[in-house]
C-alpha atoms as a printed R data frame, in Angstrom:
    type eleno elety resid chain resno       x       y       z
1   ATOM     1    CA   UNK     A     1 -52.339  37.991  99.934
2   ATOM     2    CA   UNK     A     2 -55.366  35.748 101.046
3   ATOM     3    CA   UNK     A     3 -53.298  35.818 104.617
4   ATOM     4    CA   UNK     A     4 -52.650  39.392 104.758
5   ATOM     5    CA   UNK     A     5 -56.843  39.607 104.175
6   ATOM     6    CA   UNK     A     6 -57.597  37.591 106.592
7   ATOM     7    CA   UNK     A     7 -55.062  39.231 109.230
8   ATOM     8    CA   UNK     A     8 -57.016  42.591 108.555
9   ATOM     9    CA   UNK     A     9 -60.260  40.784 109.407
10  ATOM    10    CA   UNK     A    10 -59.129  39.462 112.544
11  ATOM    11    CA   UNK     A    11 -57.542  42.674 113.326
12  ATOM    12    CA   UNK     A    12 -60.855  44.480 112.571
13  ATOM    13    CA   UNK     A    13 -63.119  42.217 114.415
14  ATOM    14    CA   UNK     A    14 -60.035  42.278 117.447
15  ATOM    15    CA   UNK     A    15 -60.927  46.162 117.289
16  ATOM    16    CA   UNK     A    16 -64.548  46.334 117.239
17  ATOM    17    CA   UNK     A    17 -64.524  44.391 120.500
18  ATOM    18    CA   UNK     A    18 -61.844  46.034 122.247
19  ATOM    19    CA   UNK     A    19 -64.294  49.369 121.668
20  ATOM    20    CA   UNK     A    20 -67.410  47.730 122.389
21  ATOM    21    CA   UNK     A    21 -65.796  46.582 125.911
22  ATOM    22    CA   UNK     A    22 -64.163  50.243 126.398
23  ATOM    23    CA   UNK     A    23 -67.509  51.867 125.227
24  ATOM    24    CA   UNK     A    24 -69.232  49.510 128.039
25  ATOM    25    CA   UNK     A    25 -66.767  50.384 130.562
26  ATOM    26    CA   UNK     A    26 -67.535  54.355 130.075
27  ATOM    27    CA   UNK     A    27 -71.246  53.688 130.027
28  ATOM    28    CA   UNK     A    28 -71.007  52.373 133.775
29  ATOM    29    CA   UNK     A    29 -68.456  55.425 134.940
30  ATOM    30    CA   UNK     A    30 -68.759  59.152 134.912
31  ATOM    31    CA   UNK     A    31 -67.231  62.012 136.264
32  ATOM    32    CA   UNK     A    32 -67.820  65.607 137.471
33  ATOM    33    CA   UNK     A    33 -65.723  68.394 138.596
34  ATOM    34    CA   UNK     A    34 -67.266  69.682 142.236
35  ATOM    35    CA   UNK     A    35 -66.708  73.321 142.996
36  ATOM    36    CA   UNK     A    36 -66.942  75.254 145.965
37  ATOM    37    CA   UNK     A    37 -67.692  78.895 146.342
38  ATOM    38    CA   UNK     A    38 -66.528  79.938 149.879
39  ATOM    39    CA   UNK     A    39 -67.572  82.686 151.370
40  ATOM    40    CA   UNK     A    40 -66.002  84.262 154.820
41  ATOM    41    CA   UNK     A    41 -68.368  83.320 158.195
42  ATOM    42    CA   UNK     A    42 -66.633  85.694 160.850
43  ATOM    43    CA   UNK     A    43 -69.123  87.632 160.502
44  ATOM    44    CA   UNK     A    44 -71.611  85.129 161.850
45  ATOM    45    CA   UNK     A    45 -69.515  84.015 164.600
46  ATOM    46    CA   UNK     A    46 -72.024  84.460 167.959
47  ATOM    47    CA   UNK     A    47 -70.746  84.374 170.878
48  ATOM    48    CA   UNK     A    48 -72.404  85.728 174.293
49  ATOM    49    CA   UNK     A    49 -70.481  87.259 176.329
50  ATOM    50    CA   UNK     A    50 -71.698  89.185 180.119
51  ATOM    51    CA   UNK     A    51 -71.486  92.581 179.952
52  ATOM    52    CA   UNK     A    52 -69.927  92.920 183.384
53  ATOM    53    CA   UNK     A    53 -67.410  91.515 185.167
54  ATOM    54    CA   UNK     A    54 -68.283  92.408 189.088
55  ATOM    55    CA   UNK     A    55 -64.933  92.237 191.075
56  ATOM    56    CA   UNK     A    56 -64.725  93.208 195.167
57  ATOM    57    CA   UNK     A    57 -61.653  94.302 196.918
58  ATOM    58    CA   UNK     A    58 -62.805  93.329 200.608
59  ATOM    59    CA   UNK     A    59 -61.448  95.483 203.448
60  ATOM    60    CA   UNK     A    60 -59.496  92.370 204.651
61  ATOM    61    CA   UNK     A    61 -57.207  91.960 201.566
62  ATOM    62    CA   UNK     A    62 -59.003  89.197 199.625
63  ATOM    63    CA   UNK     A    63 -61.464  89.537 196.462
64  ATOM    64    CA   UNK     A    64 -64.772  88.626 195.562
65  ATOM    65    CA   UNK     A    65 -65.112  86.980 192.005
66  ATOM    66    CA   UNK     A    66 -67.916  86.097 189.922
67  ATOM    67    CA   UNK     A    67 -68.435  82.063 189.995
68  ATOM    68    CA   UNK     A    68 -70.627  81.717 186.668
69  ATOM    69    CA   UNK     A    69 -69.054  84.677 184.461
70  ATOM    70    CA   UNK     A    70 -69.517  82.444 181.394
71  ATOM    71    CA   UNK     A    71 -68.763  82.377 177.645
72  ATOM    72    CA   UNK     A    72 -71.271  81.137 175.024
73  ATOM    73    CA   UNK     A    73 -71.247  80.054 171.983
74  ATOM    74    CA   UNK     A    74 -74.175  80.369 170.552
75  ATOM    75    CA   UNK     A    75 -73.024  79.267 167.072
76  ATOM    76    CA   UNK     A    76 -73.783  75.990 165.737
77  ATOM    77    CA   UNK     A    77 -71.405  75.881 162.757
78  ATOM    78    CA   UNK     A    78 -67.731  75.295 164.610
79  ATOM    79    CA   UNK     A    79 -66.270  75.881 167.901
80  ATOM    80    CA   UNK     A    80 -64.379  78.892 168.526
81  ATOM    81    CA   UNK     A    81 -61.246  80.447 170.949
82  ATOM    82    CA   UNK     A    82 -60.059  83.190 172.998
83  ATOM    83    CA   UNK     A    83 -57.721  85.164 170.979
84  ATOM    84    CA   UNK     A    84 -57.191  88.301 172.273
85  ATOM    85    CA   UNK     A    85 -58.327  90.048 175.683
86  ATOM    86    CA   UNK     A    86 -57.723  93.565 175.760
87  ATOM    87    CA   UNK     A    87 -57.894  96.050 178.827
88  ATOM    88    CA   UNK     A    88 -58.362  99.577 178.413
89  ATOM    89    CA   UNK     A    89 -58.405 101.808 181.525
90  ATOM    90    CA   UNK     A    90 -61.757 103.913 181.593
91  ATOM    91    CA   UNK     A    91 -60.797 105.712 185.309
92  ATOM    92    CA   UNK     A    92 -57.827 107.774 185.537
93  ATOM    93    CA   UNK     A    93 -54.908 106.548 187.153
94  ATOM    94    CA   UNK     A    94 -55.744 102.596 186.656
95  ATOM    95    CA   UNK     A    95 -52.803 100.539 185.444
96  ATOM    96    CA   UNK     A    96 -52.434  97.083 184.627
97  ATOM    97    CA   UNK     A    97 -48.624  95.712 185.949
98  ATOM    98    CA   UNK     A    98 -46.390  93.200 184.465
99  ATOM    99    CA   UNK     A    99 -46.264  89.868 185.597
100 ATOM   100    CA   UNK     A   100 -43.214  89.722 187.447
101 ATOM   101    CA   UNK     A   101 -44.320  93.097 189.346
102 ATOM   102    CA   UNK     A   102 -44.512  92.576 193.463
103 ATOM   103    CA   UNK     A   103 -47.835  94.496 194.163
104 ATOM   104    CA   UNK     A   104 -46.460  94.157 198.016
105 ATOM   105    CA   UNK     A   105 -44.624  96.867 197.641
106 ATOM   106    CA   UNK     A   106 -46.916  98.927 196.093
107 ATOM   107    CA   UNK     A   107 -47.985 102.455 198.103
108 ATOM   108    CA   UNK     A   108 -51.224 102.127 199.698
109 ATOM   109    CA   UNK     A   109 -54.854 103.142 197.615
110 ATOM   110    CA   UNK     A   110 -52.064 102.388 194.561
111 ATOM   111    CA   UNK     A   111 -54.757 102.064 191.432
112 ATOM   112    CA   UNK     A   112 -52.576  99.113 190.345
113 ATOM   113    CA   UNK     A   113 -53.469  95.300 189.822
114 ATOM   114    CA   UNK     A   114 -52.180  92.262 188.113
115 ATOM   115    CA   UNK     A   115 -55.116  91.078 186.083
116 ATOM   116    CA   UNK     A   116 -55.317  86.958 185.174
117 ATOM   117    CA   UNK     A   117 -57.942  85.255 183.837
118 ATOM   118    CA   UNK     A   118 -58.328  81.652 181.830
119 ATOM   119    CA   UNK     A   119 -60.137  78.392 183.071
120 ATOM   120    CA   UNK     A   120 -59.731  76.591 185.745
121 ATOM   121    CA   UNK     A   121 -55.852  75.772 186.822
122 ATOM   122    CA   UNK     A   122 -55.003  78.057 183.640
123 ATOM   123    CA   UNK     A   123 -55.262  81.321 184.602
124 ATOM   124    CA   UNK     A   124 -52.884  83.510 182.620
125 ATOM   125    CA   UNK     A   125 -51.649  87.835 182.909
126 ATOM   126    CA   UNK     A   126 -52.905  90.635 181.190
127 ATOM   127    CA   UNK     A   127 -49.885  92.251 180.586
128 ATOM   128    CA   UNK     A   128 -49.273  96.324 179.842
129 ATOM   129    CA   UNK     A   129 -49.288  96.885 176.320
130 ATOM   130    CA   UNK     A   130 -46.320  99.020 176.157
131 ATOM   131    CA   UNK     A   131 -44.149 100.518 179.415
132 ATOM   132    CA   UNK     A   132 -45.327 103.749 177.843
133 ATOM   133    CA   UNK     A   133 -48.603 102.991 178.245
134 ATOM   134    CA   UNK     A   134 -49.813 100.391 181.631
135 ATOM   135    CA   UNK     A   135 -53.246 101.828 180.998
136 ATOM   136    CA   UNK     A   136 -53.297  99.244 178.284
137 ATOM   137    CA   UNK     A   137 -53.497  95.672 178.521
138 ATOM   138    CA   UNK     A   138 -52.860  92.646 176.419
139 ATOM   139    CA   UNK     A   139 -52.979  88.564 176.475
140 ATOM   140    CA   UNK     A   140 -52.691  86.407 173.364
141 ATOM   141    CA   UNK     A   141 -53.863  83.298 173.322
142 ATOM   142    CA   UNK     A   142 -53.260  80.151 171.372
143 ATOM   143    CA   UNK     A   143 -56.023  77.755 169.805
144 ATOM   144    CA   UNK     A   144 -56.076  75.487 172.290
145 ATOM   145    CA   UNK     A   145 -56.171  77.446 175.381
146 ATOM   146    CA   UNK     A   146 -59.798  78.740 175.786
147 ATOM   147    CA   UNK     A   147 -62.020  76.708 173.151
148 ATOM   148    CA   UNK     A   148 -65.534  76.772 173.003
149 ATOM   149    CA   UNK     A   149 -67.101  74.191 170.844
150 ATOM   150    CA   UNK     A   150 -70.155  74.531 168.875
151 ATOM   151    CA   UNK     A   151 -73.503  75.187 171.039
152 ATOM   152    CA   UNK     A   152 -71.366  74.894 174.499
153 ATOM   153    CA   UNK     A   153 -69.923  77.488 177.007
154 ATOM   154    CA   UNK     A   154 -67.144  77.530 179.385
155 ATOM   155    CA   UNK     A   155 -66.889  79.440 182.595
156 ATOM   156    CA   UNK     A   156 -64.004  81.860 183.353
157 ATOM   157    CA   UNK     A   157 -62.191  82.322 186.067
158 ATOM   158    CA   UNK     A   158 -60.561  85.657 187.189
159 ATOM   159    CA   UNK     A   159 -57.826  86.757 190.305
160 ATOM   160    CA   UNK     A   160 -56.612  89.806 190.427
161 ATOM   161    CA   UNK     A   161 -53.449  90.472 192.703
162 ATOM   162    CA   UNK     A   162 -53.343  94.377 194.143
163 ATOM   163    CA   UNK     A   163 -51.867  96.597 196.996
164 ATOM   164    CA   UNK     A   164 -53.636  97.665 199.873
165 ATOM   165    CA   UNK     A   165 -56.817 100.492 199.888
166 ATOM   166    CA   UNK     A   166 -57.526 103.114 202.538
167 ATOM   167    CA   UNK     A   167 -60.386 104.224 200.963
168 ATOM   168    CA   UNK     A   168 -63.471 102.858 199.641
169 ATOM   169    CA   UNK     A   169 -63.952 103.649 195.946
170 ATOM   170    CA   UNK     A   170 -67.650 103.155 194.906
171 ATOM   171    CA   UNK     A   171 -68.522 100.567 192.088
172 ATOM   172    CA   UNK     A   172 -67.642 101.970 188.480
173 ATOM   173    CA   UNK     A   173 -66.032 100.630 185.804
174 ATOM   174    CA   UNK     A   174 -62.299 100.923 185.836
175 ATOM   175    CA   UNK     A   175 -61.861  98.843 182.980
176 ATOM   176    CA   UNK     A   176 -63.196  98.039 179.355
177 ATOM   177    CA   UNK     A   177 -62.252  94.278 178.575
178 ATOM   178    CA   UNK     A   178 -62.486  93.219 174.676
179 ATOM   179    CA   UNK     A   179 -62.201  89.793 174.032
180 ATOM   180    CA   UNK     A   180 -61.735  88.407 170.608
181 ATOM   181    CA   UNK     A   181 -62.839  85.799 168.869
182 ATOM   182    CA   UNK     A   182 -61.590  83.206 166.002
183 ATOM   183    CA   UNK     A   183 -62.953  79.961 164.234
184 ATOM   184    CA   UNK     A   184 -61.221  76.993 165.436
């Protein structure tokens, strides 16, 4: 019996130490849950953009482009991308053709063009949104094809491929162009 007592004892004192060592352990270590509450920034997404895009046909078949039409982004909280440019006809009888159209063959003063635009060596189509509708243009773009990081710009570069004119046609805009926007 003496034994048994003096097993519990041991035991005892065995288990006030184990606790005092765990009750030192969780004195030097803590933990906390961290939350976020995320809220949507597209709608602070800045981004300047020109508001016109000057373009020449010149009487001997060649164009006249803008060399500094450039992007900014304004932003300082991410980068962002090109994801959509849109063309919508604003003069009658302007038409954006498919990519694989041959605007040599095209009828003279033919209000017609193939439309690209990208960076440098990248230039990609506007193509017709529908066949139904060539007044229309689209291009998607992925992530990595026109980024603009944070606080930087980037300079775009436009061709446009068209028939031949016979007659002068004042400056006016013949097209709205929409570009959109995403977070990278």
């Amino acid at each position: 019996m003496k034994k048994t007592k003096k097993m519990n004892v041991v035991l005892a004192m065995v288990l006030s130490l184990i606790l005092l060592f765990g009750a030192t352990i969780s004195a030097n270590a803590a933990s906390a849950e961290v939350k976020f509450d995320v809220k949507v920034t597209d709608i602070n997404l800045s981004v300047n953009v020109p508001t016109t895009l000057p373009i020449i046909f010149n009487e001997d078949g060649t164009n006249t482009y803008p060399t500094n039409w450039e992007i900014q982004n304004v932003g300082n909280l991410a980068g962002v991308y090109l994801k959509t440019v849109e063309l919508e006809a604003t003069d009658a009888g302007w038409i954006v053709l498919d990519k694989d159209e041959n605007v040599s063959t095209l009828p003279a003063d033919t209000k017609a063009i193939k439309f690209k635009m990208g960076k440098e060596g990248a230039l990609r189509v506007v193509e017709p949104r529908t066949s139904d509708n060539p007044s229309l243009g689209l291009m998607n773009l992925t992530e990595d094809e026109i980024t603009i990081p944070a606080g930087s710009s980037q300079v775009i570069q436009f061709e446009v491929e068209r028939g031949a004119f016979t007659k002068g046609i004042s400056s006016r805009t013949t097209f709205n162009m929409i570009l959109t926007f995403k977070y990278i």
